[in-house]
DOZA-205431 format. One record per atom (N, C-alpha, C): x, z, y; atom name; residue number from 1; residue in three letters. Coordinates in steps of 0.05 Angstrom, whole numbers. Each point is the difference from the previous one (the first is absolute). Example, Ala and Ser with C-alpha at 12.3 -4.5 7.8 and 13.67 -1.06 7.14 Angstrom:
<dolos>
px = 264, pz = 156, py = -114, atom = N, seq = 1, type = ala $
px = -18, pz = 0, py = 24, atom = CA, seq = 1, type = ala $
px = 18, pz = 0, py = 24, atom = C, seq = 1, type = ala $
px = -7, pz = -14, py = 21, atom = N, seq = 2, type = ser $
px = 16, pz = 1, py = 24, atom = CA, seq = 2, type = ser $
px = -15, pz = 14, py = 22, atom = C, seq = 2, type = ser $
</dolos>
This chain:
<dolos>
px = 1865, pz = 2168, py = 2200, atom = N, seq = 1, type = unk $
px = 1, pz = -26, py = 13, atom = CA, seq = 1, type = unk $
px = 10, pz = -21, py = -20, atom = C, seq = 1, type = unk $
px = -11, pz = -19, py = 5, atom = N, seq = 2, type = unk $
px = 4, pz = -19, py = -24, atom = CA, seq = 2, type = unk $
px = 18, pz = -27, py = 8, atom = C, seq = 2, type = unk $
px = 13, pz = -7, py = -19, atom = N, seq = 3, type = unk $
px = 25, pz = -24, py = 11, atom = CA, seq = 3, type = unk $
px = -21, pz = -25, py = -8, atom = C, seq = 3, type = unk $
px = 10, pz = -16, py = 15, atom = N, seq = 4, type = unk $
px = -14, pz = -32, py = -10, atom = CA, seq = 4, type = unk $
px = 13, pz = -16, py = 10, atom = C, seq = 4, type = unk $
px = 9, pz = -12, py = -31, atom = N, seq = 5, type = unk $
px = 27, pz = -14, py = 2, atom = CA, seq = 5, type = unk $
px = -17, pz = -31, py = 8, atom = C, seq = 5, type = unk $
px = 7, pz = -9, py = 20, atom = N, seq = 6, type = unk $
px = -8, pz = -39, py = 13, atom = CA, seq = 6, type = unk $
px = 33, pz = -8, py = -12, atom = C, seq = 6, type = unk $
px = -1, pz = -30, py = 11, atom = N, seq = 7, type = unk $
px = 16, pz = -24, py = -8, atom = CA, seq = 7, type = unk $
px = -3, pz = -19, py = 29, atom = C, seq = 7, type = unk $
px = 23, pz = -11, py = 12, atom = N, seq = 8, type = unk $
px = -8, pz = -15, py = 29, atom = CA, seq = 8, type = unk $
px = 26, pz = -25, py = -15, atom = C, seq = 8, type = unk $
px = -5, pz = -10, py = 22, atom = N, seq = 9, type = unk $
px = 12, pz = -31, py = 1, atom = CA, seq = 9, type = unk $
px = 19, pz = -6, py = 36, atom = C, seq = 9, type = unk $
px = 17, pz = 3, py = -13, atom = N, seq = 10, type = unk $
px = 14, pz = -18, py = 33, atom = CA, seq = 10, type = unk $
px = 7, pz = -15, py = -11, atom = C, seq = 10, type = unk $
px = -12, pz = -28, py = 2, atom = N, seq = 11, type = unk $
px = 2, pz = -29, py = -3, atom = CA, seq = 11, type = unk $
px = 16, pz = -9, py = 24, atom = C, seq = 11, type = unk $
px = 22, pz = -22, py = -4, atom = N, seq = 12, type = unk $
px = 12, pz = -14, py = 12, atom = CA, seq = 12, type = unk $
px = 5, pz = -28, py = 1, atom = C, seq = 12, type = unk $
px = -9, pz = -20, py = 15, atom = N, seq = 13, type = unk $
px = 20, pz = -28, py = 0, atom = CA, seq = 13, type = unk $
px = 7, pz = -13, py = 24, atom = C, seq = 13, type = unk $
px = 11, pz = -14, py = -7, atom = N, seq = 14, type = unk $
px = 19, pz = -16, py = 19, atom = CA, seq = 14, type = unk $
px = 31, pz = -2, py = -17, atom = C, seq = 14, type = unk $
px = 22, pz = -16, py = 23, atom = N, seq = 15, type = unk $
px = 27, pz = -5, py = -16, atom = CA, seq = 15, type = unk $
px = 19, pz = 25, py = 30, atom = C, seq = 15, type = unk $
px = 4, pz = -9, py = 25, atom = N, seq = 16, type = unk $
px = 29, pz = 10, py = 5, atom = CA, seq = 16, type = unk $
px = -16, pz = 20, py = 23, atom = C, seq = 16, type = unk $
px = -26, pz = 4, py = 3, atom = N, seq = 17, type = unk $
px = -5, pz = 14, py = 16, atom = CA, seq = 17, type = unk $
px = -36, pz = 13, py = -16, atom = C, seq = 17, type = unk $
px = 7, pz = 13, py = -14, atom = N, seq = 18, type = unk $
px = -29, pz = -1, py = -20, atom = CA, seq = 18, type = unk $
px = -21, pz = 18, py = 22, atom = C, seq = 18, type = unk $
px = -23, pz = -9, py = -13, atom = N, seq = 19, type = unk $
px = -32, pz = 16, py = 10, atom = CA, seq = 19, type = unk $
px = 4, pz = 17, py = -25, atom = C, seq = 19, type = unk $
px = -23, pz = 25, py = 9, atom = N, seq = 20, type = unk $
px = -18, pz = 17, py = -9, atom = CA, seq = 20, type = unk $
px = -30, pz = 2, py = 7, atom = C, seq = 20, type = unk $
px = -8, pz = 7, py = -28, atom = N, seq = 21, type = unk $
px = -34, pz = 4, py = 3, atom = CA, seq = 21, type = unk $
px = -10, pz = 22, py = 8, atom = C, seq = 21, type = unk $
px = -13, pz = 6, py = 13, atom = N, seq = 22, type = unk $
px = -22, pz = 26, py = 14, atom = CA, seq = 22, type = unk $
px = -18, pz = -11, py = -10, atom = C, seq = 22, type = unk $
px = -20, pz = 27, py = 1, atom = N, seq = 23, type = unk $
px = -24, pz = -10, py = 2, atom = CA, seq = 23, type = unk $
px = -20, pz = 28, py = 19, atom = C, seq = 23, type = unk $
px = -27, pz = -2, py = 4, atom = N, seq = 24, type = unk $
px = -9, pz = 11, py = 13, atom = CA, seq = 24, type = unk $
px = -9, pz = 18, py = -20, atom = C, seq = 24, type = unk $
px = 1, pz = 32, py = 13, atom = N, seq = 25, type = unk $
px = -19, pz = 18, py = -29, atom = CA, seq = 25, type = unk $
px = -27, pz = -6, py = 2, atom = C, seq = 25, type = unk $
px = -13, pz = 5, py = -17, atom = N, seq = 26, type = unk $
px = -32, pz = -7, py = -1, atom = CA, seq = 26, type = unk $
px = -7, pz = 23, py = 11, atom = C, seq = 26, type = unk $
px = 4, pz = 27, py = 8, atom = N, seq = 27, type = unk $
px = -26, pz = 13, py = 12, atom = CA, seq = 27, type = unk $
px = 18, pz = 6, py = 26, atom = C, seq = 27, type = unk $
px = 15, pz = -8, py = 8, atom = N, seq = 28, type = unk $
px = 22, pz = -4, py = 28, atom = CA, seq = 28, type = unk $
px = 3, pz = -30, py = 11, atom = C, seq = 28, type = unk $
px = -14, pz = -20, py = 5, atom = N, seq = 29, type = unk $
px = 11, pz = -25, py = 0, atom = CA, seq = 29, type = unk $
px = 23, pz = -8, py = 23, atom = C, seq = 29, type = unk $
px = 8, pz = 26, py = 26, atom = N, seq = 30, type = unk $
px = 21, pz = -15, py = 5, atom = CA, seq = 30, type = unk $
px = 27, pz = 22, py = -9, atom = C, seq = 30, type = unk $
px = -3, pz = 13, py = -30, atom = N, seq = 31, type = unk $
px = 29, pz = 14, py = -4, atom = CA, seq = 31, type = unk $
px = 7, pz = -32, py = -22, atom = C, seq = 31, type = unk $
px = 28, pz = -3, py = 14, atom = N, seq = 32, type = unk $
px = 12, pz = -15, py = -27, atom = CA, seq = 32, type = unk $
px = 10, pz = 5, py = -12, atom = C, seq = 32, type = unk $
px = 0, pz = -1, py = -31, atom = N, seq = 33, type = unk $
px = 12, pz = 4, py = -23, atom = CA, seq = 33, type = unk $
px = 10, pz = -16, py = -19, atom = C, seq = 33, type = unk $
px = 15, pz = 7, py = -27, atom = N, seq = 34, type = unk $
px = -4, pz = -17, py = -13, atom = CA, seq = 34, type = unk $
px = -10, pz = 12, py = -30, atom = C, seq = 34, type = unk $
px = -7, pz = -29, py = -4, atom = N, seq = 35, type = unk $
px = -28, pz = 2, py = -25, atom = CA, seq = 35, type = unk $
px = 10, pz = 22, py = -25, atom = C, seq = 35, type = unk $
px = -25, pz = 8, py = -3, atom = N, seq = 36, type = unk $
px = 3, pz = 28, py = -20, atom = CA, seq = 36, type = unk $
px = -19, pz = 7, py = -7, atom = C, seq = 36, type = unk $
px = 6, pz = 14, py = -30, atom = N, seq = 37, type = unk $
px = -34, pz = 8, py = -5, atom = CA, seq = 37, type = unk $
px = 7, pz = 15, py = -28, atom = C, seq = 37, type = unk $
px = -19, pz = 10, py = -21, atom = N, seq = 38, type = unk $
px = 3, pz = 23, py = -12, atom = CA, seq = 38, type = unk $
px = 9, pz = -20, py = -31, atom = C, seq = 38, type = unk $
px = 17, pz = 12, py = -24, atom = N, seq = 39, type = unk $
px = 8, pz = -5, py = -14, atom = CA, seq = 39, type = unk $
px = -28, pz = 5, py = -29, atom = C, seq = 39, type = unk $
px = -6, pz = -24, py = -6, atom = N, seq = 40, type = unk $
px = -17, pz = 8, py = -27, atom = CA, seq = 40, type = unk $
px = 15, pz = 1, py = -24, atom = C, seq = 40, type = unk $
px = -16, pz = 8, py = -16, atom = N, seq = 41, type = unk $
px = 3, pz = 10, py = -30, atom = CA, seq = 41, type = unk $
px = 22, pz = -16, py = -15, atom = C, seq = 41, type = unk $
px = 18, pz = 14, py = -8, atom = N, seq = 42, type = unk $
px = 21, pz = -29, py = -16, atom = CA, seq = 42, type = unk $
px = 6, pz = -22, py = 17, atom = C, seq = 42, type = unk $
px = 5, pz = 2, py = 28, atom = N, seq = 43, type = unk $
px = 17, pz = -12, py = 15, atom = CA, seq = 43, type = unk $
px = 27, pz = 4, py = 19, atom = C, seq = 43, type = unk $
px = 25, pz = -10, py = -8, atom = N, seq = 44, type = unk $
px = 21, pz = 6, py = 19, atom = CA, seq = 44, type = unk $
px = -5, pz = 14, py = 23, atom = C, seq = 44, type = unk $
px = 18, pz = 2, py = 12, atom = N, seq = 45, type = unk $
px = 4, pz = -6, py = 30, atom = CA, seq = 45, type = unk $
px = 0, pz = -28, py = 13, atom = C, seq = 45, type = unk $
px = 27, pz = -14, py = -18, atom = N, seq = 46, type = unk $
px = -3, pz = -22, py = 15, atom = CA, seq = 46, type = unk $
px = -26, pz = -17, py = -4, atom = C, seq = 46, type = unk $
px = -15, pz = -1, py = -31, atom = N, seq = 47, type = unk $
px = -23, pz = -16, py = 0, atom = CA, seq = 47, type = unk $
px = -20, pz = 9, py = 26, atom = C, seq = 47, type = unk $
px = -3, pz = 35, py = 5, atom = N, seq = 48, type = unk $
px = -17, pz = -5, py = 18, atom = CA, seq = 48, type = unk $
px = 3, pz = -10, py = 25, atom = C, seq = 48, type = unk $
px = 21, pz = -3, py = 9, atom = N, seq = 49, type = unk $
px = 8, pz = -2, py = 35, atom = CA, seq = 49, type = unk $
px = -3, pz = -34, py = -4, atom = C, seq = 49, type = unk $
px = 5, pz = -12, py = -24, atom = N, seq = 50, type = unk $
px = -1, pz = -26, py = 5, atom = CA, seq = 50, type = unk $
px = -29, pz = -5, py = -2, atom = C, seq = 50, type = unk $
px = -15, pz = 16, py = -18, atom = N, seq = 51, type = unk $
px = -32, pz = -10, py = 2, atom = CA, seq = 51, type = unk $
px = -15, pz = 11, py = 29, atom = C, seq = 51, type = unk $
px = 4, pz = 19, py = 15, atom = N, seq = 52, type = unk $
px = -2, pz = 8, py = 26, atom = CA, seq = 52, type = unk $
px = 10, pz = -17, py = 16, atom = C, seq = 52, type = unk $
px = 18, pz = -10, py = -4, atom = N, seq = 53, type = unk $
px = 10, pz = -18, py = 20, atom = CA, seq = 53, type = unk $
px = -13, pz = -27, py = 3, atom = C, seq = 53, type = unk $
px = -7, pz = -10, py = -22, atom = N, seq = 54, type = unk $
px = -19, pz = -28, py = -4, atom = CA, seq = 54, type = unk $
px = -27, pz = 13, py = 5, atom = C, seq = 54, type = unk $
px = -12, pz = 26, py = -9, atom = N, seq = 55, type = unk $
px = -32, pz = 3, py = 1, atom = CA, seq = 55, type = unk $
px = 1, pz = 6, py = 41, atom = C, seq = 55, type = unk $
px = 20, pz = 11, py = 11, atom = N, seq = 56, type = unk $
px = -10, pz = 10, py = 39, atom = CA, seq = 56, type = unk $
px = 17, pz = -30, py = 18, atom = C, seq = 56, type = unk $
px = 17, pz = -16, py = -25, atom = N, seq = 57, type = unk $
px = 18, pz = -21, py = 31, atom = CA, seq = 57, type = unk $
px = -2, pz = -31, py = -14, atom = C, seq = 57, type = unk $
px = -14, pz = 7, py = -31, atom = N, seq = 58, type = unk $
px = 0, pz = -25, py = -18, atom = CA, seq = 58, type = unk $
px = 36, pz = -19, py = 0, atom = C, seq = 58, type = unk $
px = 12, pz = 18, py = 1, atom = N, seq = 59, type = unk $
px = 32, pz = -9, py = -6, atom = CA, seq = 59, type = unk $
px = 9, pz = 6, py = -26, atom = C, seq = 59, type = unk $
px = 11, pz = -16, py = -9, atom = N, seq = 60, type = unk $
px = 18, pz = 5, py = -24, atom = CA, seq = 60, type = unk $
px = 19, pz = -4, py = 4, atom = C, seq = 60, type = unk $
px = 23, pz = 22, py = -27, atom = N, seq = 61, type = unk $
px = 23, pz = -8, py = 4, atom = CA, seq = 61, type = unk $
px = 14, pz = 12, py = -22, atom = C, seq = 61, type = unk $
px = 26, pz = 2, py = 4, atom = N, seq = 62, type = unk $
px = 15, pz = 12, py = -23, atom = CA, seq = 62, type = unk $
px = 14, pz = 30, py = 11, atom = C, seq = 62, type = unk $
px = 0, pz = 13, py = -17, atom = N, seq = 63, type = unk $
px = 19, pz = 24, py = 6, atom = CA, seq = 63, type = unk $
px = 33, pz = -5, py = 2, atom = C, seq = 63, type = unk $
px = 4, pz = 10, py = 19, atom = N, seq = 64, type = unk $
px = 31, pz = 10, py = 11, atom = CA, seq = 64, type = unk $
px = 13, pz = 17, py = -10, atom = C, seq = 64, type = unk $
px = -19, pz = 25, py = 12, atom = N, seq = 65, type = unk $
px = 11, pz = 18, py = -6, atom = CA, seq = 65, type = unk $
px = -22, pz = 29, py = -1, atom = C, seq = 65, type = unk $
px = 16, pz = 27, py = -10, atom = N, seq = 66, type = unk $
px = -22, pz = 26, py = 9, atom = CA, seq = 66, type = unk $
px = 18, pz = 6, py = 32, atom = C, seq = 66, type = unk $
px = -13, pz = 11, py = 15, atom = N, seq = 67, type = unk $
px = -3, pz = 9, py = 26, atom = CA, seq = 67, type = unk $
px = -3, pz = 33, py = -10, atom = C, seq = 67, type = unk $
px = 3, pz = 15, py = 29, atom = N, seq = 68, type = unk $
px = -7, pz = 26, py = -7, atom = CA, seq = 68, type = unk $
px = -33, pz = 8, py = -4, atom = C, seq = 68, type = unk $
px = -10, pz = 20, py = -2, atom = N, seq = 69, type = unk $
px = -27, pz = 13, py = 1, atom = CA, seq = 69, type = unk $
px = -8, pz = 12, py = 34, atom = C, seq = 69, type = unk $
px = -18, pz = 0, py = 2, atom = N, seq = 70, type = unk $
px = -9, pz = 11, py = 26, atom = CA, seq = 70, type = unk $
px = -19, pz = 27, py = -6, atom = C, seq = 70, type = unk $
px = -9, pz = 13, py = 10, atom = N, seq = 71, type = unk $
px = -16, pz = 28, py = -4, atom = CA, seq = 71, type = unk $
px = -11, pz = 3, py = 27, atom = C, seq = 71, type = unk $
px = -25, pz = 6, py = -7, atom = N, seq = 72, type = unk $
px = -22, pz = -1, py = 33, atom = CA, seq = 72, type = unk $
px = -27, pz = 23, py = -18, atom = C, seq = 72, type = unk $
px = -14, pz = 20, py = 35, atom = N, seq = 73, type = unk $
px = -22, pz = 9, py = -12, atom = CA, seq = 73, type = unk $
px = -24, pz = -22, py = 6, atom = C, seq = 73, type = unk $
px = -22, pz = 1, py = -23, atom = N, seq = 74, type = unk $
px = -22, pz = -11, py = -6, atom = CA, seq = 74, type = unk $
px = -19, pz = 19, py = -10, atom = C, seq = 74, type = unk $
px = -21, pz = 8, py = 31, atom = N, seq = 75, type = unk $
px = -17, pz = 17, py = -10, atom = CA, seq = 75, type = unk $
px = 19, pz = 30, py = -15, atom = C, seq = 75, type = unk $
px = -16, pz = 14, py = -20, atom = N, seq = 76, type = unk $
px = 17, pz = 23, py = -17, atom = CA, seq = 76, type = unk $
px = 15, pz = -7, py = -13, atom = C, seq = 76, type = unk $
px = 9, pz = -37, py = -3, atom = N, seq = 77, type = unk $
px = 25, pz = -1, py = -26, atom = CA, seq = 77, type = unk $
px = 26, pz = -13, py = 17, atom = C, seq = 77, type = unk $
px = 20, pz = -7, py = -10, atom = N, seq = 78, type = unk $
px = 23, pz = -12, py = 1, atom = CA, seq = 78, type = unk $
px = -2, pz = -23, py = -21, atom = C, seq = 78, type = unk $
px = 6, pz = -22, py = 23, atom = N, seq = 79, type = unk $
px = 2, pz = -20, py = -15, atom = CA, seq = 79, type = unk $
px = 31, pz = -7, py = 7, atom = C, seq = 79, type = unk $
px = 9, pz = -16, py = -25, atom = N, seq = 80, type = unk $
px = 28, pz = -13, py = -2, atom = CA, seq = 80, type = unk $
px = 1, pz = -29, py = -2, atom = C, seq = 80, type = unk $
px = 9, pz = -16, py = 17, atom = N, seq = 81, type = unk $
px = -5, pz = -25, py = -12, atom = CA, seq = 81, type = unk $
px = 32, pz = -11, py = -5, atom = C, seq = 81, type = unk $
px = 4, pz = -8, py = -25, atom = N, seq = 82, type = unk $
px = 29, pz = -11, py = -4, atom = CA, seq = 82, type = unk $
px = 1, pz = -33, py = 8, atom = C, seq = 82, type = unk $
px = 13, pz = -3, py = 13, atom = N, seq = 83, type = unk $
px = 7, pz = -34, py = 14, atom = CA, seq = 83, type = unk $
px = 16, pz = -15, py = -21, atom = C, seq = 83, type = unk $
px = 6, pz = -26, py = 5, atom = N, seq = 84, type = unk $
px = 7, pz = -17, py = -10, atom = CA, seq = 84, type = unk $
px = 6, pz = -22, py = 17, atom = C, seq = 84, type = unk $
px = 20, pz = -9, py = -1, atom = N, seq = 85, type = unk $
px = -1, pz = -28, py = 16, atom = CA, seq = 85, type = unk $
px = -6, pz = -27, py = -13, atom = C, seq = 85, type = unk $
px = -9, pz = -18, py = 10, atom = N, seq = 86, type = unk $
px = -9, pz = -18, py = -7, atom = CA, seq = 86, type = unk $
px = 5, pz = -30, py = 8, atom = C, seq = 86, type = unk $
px = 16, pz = -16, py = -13, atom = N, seq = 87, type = unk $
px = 1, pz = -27, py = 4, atom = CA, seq = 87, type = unk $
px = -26, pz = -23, py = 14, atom = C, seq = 87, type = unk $
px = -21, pz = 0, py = 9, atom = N, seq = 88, type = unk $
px = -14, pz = -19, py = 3, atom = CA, seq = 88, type = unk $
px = -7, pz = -29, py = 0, atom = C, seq = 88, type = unk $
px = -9, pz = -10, py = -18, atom = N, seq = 89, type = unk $
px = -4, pz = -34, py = -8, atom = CA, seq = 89, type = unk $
px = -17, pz = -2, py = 11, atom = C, seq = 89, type = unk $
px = -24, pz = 16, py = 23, atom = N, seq = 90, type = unk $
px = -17, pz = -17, py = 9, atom = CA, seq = 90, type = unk $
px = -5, pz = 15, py = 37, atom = C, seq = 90, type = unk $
px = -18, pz = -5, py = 13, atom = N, seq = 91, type = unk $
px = -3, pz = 9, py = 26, atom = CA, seq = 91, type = unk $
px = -29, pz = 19, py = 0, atom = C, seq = 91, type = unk $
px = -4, pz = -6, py = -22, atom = N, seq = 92, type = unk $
px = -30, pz = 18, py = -3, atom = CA, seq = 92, type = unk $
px = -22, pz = -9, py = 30, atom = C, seq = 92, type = unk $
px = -10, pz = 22, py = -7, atom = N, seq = 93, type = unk $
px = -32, pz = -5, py = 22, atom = CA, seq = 93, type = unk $
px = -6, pz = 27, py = -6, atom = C, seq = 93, type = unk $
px = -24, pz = 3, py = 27, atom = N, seq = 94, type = unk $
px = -15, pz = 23, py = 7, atom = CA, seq = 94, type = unk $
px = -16, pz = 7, py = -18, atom = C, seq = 94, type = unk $
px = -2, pz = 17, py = -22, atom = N, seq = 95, type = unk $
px = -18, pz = 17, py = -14, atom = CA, seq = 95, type = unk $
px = -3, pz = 21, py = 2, atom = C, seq = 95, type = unk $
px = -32, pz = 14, py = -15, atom = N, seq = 96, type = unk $
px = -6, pz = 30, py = 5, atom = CA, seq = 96, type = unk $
px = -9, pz = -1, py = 34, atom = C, seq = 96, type = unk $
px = 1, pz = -19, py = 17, atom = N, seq = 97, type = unk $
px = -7, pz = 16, py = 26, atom = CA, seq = 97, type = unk $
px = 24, pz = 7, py = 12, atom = C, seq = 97, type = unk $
px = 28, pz = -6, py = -8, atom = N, seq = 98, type = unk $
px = 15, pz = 0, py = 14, atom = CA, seq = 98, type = unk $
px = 17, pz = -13, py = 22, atom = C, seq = 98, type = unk $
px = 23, pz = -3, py = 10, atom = N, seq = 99, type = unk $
px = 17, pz = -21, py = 17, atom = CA, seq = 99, type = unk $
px = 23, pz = -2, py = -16, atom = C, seq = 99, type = unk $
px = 11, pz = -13, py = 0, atom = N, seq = 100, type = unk $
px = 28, pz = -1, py = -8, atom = CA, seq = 100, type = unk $
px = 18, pz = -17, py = 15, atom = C, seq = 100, type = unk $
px = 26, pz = 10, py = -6, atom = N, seq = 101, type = unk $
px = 16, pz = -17, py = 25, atom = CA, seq = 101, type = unk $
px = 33, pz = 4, py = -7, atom = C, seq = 101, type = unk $
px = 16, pz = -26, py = -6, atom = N, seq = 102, type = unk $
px = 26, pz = -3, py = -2, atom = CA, seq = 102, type = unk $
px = 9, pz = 5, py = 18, atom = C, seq = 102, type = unk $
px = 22, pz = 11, py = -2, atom = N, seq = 103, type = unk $
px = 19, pz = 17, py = 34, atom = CA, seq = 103, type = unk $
px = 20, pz = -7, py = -13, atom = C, seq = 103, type = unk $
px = 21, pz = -2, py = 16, atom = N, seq = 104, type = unk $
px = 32, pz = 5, py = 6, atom = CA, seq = 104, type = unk $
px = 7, pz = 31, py = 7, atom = C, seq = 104, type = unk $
px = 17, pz = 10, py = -21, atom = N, seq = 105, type = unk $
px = 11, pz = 25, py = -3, atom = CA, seq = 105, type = unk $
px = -16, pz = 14, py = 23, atom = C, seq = 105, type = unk $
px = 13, pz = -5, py = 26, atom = N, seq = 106, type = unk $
px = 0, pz = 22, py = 30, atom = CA, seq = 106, type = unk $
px = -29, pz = -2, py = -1, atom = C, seq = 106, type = unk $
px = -23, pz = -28, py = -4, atom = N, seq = 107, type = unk $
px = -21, pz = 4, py = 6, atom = CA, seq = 107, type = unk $
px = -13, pz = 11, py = -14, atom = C, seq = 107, type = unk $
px = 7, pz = 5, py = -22, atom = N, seq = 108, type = unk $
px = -17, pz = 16, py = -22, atom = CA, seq = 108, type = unk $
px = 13, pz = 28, py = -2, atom = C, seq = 108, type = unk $
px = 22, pz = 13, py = 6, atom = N, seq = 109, type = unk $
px = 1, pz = 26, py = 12, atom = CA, seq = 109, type = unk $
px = -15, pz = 14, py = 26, atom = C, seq = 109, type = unk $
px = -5, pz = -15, py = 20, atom = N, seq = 110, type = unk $
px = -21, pz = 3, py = 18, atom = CA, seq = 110, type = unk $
px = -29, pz = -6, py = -1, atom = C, seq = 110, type = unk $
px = 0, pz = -12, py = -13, atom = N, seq = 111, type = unk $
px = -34, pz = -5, py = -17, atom = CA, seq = 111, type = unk $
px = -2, pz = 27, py = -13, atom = C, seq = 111, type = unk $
px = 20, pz = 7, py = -21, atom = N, seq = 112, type = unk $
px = -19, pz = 21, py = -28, atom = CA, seq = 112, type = unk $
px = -4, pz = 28, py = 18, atom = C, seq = 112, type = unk $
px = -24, pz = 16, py = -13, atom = N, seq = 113, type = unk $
px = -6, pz = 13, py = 8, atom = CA, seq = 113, type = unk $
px = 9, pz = 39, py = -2, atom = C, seq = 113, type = unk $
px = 27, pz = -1, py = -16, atom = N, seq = 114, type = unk $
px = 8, pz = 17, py = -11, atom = CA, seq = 114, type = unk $
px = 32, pz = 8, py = 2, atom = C, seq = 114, type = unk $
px = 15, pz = 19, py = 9, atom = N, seq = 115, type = unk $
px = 22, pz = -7, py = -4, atom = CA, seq = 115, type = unk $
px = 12, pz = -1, py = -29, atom = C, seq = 115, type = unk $
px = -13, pz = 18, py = -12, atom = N, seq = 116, type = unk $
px = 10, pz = -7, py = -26, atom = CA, seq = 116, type = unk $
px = -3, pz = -25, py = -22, atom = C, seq = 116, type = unk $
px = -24, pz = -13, py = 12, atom = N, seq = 117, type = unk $
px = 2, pz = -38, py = -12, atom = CA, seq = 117, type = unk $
px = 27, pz = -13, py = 19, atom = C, seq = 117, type = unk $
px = 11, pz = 16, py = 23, atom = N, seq = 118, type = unk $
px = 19, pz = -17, py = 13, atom = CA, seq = 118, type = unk $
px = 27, pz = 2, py = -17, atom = C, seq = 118, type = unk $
px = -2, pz = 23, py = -2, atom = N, seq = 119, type = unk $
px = 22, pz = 12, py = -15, atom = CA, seq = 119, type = unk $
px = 10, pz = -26, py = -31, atom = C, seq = 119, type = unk $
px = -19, pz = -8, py = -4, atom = N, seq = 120, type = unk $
px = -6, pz = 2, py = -32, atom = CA, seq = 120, type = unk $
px = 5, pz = -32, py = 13, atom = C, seq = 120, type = unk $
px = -15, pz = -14, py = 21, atom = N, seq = 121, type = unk $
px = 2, pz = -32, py = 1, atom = CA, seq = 121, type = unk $
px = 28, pz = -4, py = 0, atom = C, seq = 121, type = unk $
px = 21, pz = 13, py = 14, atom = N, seq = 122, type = unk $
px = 27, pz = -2, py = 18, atom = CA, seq = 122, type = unk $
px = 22, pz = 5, py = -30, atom = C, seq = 122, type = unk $
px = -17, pz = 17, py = -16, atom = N, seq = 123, type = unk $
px = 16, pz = 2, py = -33, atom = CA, seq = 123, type = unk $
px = -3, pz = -35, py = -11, atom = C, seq = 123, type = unk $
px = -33, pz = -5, py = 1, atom = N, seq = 124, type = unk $
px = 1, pz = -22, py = -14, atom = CA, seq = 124, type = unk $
px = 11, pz = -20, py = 5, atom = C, seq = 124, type = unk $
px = -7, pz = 2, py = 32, atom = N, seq = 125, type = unk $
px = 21, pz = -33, py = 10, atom = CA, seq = 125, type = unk $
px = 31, pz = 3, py = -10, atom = C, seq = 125, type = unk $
px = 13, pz = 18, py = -5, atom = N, seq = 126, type = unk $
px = 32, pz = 2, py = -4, atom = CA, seq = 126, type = unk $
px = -1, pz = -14, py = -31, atom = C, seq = 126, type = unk $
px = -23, pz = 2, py = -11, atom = N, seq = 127, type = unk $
px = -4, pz = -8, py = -32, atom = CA, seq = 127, type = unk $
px = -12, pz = -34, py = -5, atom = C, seq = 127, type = unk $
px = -12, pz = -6, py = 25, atom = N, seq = 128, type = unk $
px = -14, pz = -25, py = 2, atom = CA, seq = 128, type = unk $
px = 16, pz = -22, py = 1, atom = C, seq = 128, type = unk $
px = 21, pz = 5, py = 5, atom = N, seq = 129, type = unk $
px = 20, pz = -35, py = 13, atom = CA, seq = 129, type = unk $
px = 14, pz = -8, py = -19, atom = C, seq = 129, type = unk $
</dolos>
């Protein structure tokens, strides 16, 4: 079984009560997630979660911080995707065919579709303010 290491993005803005970004997965459109995708050749972590993050919600931003890794089955492999949190300078838009949508903490714990992205949002908001 083979590992395949991804890179995701929990982007955040606002000031005393911040949003988070979801977005919809492309072959699930109503699980929410947040943006992620596979790490190329001679690139970080953080470079990729920030270029994933602008190529599925068209947001940019700056890095915060590393977040933990997640581990899920895909088909015969294990994929890992290591997170990052993310400052946001912009509100992005819908690319790839997806939705995307700023929440407030509680609403974006009941939005995602995973407990373990919940796990991982409820780390980042303690890191976000």
């Amino acid at each position: 079984m083979a590992v395949v290491r991804q890179a995701g993005a929990i982007a955040v803005r606002g000031g005393s009560e911040p949003l988070f970004l979801l977005v919809t997965a492309r072959r699930s459109p109503s699980t929410w997630i947040f943006p992620k995708g596979h790490i190329e050749d001679g690139e970080s972590v953080a470079d990729a979660a920030l270029r994933e993050l602008e190529e599925e919600a068209g947001v940019t931003g700056k890095l915060l911080r590393v977040l933990d890794a997640l581990r899920f089955g895909s088909g015969r492999d294990q994929v890992e995707v290591q997170y990052v949190l993310v400052a946001a300078s912009n509100k992005g838009e819908s690319r790839e065919g997806r939705s995307l949508r700023w929440l407030k903490l509680a609403d974006a714990l009941a939005a995602l579709s995973h407990d373990e992205s919940r796990a991982l949002l409820r780390k980042a908001a303690r890191h976000a303010r």
